[in-house]
C-alpha positions, 0 to 999 in steps of 0.5 A: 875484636882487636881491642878485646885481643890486645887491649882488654882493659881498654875493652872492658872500661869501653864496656862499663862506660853507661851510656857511651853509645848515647854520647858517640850518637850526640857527638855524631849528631851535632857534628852532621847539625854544623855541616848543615848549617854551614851549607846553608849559610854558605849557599848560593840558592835561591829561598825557595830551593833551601826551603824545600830542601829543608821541608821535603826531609820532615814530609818524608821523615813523617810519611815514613814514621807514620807508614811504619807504625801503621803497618806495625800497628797491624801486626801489634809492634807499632813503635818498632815498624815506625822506627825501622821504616822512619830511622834512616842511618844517612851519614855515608850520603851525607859523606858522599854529597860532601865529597863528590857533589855538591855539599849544597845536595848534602842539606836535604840528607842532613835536615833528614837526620834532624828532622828524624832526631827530633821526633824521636824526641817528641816521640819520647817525650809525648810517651813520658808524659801521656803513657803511650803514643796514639799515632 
């Protein structure tokens, strides 16, 4: 509201750019893919804990995705129930693990978020090429 008040011609190229949100979300995205891989070459855990901190987020992303379009299934907007029960905005935990715990604790939150993004992408992909999702 500031920038439309006092800086409109900045506002309205803002406006114009196609596509912008598209390019914020992959800057934001690799952003949280460096901190994880950073945690995870600077950790002292053993495999098996990083394993599962890594794995838990995609059964989790998974059982999420599937129970959203399940129950949206039902009610015939499947693709919308699975998104809004699958797409987790987990960058104020990422910040919080960061900046109060442990940033080893920040790698589960940060593999949720590269887990989700790629079946996103799958999900993209299977429907351009097949026409529509089947599960």
């Amino acid at each position: 509201m500031l920038t439309r008040k006092f800086l409109p011609k900045i506002a309205t190229r803002i406006k114009e750019t196609k596509n912008l949100a598209f390019y914020i979300w992959g800057f934001n995205l690799s952003i949280i893919m460096g901190l994880t891989i950073r945690n995870i070459l600077s950790t002292q855990i053993y495999g098996t804990v990083l394993a599962q901190l890594l794995l838990l987020p995609l059964v989790i992303s998974i059982l999420l995705f599937s129970i959203g379009k399940a129950v949206g299934y039902r009610y015939g907007d499947s693709i919308s129930a699975g998104q809004a029960l699958g797409q987790k905005n987990t960058v104020v935990g990422i910040w919080l693990t960061i900046a109060f715990l442990n940033p080893i604790a920040s790698i589960a939150p940060c593999a949720y978020v590269v887990w989700q993004n790629l079946i996103n992408a799958w999900q993209l992909w299977y429907k351009q090429k097949y026409g529509r999702l089947k599960w």
